[in-house]
C-alpha positions in Angstrom: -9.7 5.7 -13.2 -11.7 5.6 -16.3 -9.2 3.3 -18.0 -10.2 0.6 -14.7 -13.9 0.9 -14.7 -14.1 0.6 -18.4 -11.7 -2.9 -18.3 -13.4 -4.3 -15.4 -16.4 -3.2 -16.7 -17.9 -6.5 -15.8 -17.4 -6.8 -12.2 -20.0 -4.3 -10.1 -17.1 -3.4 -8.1 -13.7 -2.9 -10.0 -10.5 -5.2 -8.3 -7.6 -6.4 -9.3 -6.8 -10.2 -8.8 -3.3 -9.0 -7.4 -2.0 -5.6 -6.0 2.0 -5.6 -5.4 3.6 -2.7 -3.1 6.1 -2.4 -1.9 7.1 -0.5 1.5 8.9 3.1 2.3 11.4 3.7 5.2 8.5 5.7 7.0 5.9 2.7 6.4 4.0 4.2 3.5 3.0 2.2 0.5 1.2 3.3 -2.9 2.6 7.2 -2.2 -0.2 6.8 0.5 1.8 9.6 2.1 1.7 10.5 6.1 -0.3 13.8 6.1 -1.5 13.9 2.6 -5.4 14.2 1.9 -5.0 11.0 -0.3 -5.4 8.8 3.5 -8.9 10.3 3.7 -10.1 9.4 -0.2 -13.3 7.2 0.2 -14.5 7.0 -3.3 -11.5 7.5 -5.7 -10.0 4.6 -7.3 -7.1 6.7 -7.6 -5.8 10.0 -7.1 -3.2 12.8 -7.6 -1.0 13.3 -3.9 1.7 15.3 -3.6 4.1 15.6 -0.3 5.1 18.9 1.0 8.8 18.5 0.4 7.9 17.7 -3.4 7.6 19.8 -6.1 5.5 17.6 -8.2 2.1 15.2 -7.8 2.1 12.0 -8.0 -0.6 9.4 -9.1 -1.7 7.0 -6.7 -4.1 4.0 -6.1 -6.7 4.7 -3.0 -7.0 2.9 0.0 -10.6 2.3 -1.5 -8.8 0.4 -4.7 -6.4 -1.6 -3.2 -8.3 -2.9 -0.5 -11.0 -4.3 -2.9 -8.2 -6.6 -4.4 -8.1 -10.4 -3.8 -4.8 -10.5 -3.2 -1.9 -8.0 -2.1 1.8 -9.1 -2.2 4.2 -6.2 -0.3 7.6 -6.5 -1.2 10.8 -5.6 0.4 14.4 -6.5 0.0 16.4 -4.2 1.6 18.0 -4.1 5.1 17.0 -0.2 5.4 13.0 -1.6 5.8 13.9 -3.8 8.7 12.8 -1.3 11.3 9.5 -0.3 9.7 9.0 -3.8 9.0 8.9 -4.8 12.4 7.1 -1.9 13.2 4.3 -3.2 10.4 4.2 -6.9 11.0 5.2 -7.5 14.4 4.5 -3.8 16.7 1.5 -3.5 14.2 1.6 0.1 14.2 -1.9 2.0 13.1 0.0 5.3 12.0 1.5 3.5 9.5 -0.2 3.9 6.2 1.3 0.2 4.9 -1.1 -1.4 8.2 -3.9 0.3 6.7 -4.0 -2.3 3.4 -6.3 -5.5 3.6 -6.8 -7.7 1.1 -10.3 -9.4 0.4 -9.0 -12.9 -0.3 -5.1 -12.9 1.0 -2.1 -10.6 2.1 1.5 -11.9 1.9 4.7 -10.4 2.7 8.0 -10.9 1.0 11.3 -10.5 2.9 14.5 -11.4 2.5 16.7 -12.0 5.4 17.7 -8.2 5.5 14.3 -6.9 5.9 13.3 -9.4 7.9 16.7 -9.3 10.5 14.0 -7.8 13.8 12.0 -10.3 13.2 12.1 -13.4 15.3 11.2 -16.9 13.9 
């Protein structure tokens, strides 16, 4: 967190110009976790989360940091994110923690056609 402030020293706010995630089968993003006092993080850039099954922490951008990016890119390729994909983009689900990212300037999905195979265009 201090190696952010210090390089974006020049912006009142720290944000990135471009945040890419990607997406978990349960429609998590960032190891922004279901359950995990990481969702609740208002003035952390980033934090340590662990999950309950895990024996170890992870480190994590907040909610707080990645929505203060212009631009976030979510990426996913594989035909096991098709349901939660739909579930995100189309059923636009508020328990999952992926819905919960905005973007200040732009938000833009990548799918190929496996992830994207319940969704109808």
């Amino acid at each position: 967190e201090l190696e952010i402030k210090s390089s974006l020293s020049h912006e009142k706010r720290p944000s990135f110009d471009l945040i890419l995630l990607g997406i978990g089968e349960d429609g998590h993003t960032a190891s922004l976790f279901p359950n995990t006092d990481i969702l609740r993080e208002k003035e952390k850039l980033i934090s340590l989360v662990q999950k309950k099954e895990e024996d170890f922490e992870r480190l994590s951008f907040t909610y707080h940091l990645i929505n203060k990016a212009k631009n976030v890119l979510f990426l996913a390729l594989e035909e096991n994110k098709a349901r939660i994909i739909k579930k995100i983009l189309i059923d636009k689900d508020e328990k999952l923690q992926a819905q919960h990212i905005k973007a200040k300037d732009k938000l833009d999905v990548i799918l190929n056609k496996k992830a994207a195979k319940f969704i109808v265009y």
